[in-house]
N, CA, C and O of each residue as an XYZ file, in Angstrom:
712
protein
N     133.578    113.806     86.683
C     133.074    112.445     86.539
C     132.072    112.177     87.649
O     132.537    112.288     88.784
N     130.604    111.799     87.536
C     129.670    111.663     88.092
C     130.105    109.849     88.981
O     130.876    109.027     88.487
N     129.450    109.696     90.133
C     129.291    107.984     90.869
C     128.188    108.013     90.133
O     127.311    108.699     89.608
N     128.919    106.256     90.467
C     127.152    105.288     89.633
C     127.352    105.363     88.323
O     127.998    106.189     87.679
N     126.466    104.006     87.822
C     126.598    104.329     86.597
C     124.391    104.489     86.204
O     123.831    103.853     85.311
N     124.067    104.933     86.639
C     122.454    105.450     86.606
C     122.590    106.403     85.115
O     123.460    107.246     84.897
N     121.725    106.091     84.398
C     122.042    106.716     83.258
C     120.547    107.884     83.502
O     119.543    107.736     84.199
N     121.089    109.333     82.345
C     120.321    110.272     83.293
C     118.541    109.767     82.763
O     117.616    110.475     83.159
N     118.346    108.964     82.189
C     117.118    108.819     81.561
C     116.330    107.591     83.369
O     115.211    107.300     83.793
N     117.123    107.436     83.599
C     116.873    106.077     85.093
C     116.945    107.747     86.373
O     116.287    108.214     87.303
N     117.641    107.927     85.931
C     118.051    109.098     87.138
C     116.435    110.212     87.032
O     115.738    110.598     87.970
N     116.340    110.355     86.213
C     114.619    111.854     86.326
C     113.390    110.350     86.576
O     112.472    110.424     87.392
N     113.595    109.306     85.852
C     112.252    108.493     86.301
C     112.330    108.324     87.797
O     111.342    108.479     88.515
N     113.633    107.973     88.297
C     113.557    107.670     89.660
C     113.404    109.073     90.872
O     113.045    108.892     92.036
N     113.756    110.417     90.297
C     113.468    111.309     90.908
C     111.849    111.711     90.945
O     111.321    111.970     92.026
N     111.077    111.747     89.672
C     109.887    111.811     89.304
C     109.043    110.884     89.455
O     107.920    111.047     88.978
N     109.427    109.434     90.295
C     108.356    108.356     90.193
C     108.484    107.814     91.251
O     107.953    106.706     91.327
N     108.968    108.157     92.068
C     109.613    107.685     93.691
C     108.306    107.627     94.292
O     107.736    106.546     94.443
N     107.778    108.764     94.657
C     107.185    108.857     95.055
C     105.644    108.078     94.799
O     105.130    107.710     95.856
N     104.867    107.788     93.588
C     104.341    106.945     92.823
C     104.646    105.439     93.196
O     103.774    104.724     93.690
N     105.823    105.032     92.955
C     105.969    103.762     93.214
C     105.656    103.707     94.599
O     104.902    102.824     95.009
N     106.395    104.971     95.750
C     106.156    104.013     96.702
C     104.921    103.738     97.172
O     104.568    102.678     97.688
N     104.306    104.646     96.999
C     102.390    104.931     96.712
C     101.942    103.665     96.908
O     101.318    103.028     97.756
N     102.579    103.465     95.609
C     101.792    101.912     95.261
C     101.946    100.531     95.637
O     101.109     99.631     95.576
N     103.601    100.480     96.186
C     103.465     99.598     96.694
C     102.897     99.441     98.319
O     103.181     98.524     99.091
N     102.284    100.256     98.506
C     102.137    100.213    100.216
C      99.961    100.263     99.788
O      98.997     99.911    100.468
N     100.110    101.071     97.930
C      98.294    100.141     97.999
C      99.005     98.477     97.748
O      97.964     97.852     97.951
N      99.547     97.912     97.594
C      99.703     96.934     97.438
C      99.459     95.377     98.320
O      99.391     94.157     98.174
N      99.388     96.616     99.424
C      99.799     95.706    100.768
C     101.359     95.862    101.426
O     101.292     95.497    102.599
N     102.206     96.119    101.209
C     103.605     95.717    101.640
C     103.336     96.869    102.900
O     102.769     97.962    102.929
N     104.136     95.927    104.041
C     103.818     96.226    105.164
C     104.860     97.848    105.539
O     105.929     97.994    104.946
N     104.671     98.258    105.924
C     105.560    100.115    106.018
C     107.143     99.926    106.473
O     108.053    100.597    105.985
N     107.294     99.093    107.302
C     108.368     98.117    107.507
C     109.411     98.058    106.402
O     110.600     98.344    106.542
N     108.623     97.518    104.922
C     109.327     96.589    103.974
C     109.548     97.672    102.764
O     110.317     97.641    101.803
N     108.405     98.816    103.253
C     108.283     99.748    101.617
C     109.805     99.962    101.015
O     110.183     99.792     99.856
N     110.535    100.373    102.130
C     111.535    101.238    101.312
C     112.709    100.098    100.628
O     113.517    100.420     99.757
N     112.618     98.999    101.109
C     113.402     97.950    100.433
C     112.912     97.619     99.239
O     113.629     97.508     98.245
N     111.432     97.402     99.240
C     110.362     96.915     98.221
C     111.015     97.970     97.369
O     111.826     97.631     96.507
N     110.644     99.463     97.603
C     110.618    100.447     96.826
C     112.291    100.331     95.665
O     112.476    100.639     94.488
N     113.080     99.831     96.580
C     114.744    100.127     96.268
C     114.706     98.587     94.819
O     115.379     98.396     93.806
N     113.783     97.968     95.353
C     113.833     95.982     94.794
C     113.362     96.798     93.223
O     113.924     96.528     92.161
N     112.600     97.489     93.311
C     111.523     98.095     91.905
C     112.409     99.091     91.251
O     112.330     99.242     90.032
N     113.217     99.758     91.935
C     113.693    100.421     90.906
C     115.191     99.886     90.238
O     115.708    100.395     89.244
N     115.781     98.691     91.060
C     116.584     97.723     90.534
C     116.264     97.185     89.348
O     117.061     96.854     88.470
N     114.984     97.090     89.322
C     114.143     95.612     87.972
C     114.254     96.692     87.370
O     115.089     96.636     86.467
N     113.555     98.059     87.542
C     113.467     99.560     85.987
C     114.643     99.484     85.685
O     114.878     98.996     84.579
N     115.902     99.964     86.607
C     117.121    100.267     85.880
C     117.673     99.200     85.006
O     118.426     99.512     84.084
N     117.256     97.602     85.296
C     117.747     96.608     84.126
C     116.632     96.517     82.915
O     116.949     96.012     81.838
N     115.990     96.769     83.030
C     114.958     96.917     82.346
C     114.286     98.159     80.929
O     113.607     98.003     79.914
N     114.897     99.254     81.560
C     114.539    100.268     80.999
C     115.218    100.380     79.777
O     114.921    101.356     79.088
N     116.125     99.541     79.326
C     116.492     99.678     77.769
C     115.313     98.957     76.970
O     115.144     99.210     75.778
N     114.516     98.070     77.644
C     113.383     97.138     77.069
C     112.120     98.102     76.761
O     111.159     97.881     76.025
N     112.424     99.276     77.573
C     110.652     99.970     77.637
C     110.737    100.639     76.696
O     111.764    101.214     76.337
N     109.551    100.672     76.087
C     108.791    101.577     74.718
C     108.379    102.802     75.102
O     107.536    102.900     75.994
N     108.952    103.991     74.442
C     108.912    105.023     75.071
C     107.476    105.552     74.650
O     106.923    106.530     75.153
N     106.976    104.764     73.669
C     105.692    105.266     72.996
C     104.468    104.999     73.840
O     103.473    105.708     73.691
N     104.489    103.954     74.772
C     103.906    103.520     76.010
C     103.996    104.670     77.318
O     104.756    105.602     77.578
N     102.794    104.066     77.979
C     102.551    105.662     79.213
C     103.639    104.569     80.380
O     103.550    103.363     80.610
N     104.652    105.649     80.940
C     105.364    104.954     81.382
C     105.060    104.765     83.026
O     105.825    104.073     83.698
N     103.795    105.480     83.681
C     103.177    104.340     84.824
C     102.668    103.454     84.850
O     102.977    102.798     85.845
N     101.726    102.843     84.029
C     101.322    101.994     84.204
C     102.329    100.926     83.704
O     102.097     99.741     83.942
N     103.478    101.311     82.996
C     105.150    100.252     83.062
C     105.391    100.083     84.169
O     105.492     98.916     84.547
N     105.595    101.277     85.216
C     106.426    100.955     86.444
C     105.987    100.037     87.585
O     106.468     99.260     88.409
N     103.949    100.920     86.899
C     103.271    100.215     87.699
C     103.067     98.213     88.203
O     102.997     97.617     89.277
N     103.037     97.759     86.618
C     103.329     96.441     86.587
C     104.695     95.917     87.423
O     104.453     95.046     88.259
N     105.940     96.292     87.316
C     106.817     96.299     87.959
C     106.956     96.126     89.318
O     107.609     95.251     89.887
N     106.220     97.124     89.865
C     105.658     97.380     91.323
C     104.795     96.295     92.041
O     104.879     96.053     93.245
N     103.965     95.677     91.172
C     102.987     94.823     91.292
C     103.835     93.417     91.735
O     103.807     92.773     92.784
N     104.584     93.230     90.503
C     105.521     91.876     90.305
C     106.510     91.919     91.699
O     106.834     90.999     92.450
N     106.757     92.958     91.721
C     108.369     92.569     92.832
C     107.344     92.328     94.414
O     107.555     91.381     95.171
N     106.060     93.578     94.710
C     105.602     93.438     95.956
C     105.088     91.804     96.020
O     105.464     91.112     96.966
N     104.330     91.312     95.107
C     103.977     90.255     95.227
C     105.172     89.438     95.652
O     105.386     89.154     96.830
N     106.029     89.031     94.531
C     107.092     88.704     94.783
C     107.511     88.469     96.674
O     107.491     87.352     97.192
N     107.834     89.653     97.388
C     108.050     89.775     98.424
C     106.809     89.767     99.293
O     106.888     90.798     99.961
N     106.221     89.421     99.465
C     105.033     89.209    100.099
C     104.946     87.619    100.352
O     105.044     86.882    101.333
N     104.741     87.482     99.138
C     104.976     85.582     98.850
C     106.352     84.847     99.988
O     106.252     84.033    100.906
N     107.800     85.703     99.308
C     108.646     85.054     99.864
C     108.225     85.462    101.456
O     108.308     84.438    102.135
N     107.883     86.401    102.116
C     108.097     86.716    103.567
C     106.798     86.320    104.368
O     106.572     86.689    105.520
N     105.955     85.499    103.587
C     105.162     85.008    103.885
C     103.822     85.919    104.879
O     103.318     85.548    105.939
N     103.532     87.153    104.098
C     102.607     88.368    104.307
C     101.338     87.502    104.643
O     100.890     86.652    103.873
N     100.758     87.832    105.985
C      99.102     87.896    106.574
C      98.530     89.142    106.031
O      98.960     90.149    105.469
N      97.221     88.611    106.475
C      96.753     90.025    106.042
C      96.607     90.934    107.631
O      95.859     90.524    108.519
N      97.608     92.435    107.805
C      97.551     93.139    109.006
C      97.753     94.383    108.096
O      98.463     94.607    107.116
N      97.073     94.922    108.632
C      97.146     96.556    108.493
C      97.323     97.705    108.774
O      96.401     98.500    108.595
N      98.274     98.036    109.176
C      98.929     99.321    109.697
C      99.336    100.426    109.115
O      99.975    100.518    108.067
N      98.728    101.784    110.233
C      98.546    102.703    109.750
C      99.562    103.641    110.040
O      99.755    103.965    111.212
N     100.706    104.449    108.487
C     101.776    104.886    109.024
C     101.553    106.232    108.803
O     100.479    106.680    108.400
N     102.749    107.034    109.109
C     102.430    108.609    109.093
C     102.393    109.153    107.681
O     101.632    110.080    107.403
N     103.052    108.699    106.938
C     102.505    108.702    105.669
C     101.290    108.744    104.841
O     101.268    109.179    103.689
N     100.123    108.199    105.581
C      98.779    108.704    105.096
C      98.536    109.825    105.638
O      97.988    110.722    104.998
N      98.895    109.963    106.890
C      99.023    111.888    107.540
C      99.282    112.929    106.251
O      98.599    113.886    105.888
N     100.776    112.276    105.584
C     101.396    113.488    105.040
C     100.277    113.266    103.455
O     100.581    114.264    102.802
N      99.765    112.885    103.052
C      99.109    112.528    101.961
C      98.159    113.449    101.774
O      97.751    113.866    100.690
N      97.743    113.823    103.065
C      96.316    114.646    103.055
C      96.344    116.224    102.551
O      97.305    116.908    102.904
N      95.247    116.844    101.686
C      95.728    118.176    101.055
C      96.113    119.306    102.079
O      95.764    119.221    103.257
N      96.752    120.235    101.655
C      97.274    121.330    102.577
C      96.024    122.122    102.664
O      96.379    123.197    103.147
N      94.710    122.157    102.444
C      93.872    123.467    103.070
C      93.341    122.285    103.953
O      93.187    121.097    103.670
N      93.054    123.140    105.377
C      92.754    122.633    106.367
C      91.573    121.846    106.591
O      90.709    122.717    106.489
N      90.901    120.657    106.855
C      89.965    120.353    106.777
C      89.181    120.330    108.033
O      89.821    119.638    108.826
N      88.306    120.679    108.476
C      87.566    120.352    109.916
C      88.084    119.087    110.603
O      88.641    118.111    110.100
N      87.768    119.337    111.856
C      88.575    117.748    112.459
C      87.341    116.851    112.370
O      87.536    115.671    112.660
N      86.287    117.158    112.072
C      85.394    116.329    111.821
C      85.835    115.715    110.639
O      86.324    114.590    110.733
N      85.737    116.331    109.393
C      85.619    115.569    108.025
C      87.271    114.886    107.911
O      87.475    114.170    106.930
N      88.516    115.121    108.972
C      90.114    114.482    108.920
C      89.611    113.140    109.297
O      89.891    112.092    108.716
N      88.721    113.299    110.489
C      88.005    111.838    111.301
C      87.673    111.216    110.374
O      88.266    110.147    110.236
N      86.538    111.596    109.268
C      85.568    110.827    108.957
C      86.443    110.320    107.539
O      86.133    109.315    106.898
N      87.636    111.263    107.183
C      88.319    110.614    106.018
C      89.260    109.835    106.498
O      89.353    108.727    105.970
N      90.073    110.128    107.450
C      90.906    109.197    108.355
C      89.670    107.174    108.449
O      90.093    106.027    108.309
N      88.689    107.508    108.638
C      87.862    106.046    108.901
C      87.362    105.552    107.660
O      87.075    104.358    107.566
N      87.197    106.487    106.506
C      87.151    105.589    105.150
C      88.337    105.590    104.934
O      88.385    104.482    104.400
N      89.261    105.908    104.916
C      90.411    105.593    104.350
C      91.095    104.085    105.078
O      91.817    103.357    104.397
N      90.780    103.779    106.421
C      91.326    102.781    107.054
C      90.196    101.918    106.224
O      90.650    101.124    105.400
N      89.296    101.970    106.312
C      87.809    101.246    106.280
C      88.518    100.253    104.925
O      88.897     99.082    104.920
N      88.488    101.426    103.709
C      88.994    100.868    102.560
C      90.295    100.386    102.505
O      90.310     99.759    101.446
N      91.784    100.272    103.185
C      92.788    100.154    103.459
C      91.832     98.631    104.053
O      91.684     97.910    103.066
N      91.496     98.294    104.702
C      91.138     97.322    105.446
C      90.550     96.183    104.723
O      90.978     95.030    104.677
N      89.293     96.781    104.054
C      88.635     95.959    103.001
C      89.822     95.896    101.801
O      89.389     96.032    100.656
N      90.708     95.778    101.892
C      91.705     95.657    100.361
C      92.336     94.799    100.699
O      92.615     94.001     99.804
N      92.857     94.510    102.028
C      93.340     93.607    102.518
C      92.904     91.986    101.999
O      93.698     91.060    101.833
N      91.614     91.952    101.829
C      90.770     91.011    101.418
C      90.760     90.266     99.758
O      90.521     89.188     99.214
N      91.147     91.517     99.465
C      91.588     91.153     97.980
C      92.962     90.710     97.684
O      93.988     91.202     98.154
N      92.841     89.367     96.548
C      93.930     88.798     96.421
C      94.742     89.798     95.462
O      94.176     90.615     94.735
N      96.472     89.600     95.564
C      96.683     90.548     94.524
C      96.405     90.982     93.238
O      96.388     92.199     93.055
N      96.113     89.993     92.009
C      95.862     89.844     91.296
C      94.440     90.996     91.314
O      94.592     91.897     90.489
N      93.511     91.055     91.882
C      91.849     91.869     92.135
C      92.649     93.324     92.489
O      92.255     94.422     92.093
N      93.859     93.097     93.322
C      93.870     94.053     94.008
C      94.632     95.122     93.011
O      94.228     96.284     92.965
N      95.941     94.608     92.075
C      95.995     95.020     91.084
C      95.336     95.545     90.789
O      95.322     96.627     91.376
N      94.640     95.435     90.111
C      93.515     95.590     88.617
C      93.057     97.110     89.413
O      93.376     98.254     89.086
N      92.128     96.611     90.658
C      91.660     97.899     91.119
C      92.331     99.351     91.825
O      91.770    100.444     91.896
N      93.317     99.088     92.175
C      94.598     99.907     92.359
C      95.133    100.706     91.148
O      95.658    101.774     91.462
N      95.112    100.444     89.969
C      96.338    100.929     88.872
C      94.841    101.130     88.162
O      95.068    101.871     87.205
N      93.522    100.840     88.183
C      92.423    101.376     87.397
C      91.614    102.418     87.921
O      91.337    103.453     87.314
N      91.189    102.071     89.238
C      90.094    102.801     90.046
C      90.845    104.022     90.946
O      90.133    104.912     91.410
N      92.370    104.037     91.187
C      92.758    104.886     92.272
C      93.529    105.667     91.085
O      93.281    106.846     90.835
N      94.283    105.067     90.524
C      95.241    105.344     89.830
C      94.339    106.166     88.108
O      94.686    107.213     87.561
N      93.807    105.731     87.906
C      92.387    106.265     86.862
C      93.455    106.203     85.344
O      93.894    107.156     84.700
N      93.656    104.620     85.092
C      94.614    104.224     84.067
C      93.584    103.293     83.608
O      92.850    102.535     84.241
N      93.757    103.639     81.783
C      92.139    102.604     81.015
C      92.551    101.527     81.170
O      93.739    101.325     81.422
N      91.735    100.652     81.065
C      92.079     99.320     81.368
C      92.804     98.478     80.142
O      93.440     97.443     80.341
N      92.640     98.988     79.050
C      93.907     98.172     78.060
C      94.772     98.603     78.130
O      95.530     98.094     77.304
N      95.471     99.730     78.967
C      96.547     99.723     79.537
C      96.789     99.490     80.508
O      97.772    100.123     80.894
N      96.170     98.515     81.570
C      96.233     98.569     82.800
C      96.417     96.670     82.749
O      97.254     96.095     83.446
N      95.240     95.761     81.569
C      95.580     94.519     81.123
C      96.971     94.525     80.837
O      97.699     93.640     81.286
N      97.596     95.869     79.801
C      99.283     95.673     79.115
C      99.850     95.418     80.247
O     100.408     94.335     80.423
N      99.804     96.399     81.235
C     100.790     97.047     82.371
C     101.245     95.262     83.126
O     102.392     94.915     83.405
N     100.144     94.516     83.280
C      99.912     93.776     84.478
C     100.289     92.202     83.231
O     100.724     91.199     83.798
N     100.111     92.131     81.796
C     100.327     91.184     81.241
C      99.063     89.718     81.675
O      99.068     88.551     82.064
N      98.093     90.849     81.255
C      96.926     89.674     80.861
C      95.803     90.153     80.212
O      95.646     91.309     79.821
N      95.212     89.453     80.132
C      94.078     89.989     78.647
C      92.853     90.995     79.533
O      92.381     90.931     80.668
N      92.631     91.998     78.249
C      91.577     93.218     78.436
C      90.167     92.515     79.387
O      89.486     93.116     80.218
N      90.028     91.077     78.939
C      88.324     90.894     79.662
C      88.707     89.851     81.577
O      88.068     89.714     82.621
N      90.069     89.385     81.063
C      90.281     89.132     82.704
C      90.634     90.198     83.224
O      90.474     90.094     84.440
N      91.152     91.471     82.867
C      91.391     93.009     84.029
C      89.801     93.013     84.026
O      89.275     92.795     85.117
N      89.154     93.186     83.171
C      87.571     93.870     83.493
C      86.934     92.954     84.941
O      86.546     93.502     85.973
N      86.951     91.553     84.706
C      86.719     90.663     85.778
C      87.695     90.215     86.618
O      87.432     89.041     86.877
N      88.375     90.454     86.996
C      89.092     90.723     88.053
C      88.742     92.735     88.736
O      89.027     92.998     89.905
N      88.301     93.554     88.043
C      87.845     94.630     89.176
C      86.714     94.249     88.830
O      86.213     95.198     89.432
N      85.729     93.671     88.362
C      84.109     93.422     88.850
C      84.443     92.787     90.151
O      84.250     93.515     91.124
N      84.943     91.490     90.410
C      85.024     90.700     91.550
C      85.367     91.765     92.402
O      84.596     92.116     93.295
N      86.896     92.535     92.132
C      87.291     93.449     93.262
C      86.220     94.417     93.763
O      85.986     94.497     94.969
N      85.589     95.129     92.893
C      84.706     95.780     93.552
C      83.355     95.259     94.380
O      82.939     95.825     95.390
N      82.828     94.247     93.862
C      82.156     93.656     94.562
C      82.827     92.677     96.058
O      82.066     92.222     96.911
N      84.082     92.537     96.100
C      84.363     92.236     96.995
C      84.623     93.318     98.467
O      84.618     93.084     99.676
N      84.853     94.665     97.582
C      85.148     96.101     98.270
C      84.088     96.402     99.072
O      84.133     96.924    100.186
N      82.674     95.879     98.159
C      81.860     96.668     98.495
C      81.019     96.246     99.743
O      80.735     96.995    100.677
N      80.647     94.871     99.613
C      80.600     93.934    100.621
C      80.978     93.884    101.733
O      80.262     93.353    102.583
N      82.157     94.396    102.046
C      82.906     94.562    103.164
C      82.541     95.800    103.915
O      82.125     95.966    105.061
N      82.910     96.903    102.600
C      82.850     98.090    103.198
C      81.129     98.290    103.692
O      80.893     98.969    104.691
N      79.719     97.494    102.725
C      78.612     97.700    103.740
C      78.565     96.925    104.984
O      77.549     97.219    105.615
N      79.284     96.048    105.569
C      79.128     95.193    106.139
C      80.039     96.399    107.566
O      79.737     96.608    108.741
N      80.789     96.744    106.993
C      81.472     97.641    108.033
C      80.553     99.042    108.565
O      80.817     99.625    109.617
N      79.333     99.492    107.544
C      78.498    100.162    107.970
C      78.819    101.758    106.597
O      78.245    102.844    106.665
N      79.719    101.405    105.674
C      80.062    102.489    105.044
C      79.250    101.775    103.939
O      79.377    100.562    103.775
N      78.157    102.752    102.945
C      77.677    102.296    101.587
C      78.251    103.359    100.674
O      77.928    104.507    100.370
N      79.264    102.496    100.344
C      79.570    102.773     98.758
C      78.395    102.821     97.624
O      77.355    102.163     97.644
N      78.738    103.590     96.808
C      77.995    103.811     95.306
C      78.164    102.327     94.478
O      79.102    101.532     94.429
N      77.103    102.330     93.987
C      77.114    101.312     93.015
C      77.867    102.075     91.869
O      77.728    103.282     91.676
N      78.696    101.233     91.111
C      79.043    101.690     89.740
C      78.444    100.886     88.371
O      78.743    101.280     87.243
């Protein structure tokens, strides 16, 4: 007789998506502090939840919405500024062939750069561009995921990116136009 009652269909998503969620909630904003509670809050809502999900549906951009709802959620209640801190976890992120310590630098400073400029975006922008642009999920599944219509996701990442971009030239990095 197995503990818990985790049924094994909750048990492989949460072994296989752990990592994903927590991804995301830390693009989210949630401070490194809060991830692993955040992370534990999200897979509470899947496990009540997951008799509701359509298996015919791509099931990140499900979890993803999920992820979205609870960080906000907790952000709101704990009353989140915008601060940005950088944990060892973007260390471990980076690929295993070695990169020059030049180009670790120069990805280490876009990566804060953009970590920084995101900050700026409200969740809702920040959504959209997170689970579309990083995550590379179409956007009528990314409107489903988040529960709002196909032409407010499109304008909500126009704003986001133009809000990205702004920042990031203003910081001295020029992004590509898209």
């Amino acid at each position: 007789m197995t503990t818990g009652s985790a049924s094994p269909a909750f048990r492989a998503i949460f072994e296989s998506e752990y990592g994903y969620i927590r991804n995301s909630v830390v693009r989210m904003g949630v401070r490194a502090r809060d991830v692993q509670d955040v992370v534990h809050d999200v897979f509470l809502v899947v496990h009540k939840k997951l008799p509701e999900f359509d298996p015919e549906r791509p099931l990140r951009p499900w979890l993803f919405g999920i992820a979205v709802r609870v960080a906000v959620g907790v952000k709101r209640r704990m009353g989140y500024r915008m601060e940005h801190t950088e944990d060892d976890d973007t260390a471990a992120a980076r690929p295993s062939d070695a990169p020059s310590p030049e180009q670790v630098a120069s990805d280490q400073e876009c990566r804060a750069a953009l970590a920084l400029a995101m900050d700026l975006l409200d969740d809702d922008k920040r959504a959209v561009f997170v689970l579309h642009d990083l995550d590379g999920t179409a956007m009528p599944v990314v409107a489903e995921s988040l529960e709002i219509p196909v032409n407010t996701a499109y304008s909500r990442l126009r704003l986001a990116r133009e809000t990205l971009r702004a920042r990031l030239s203003r910081s001295g990095f020029a992004p590509e136009a898209s």
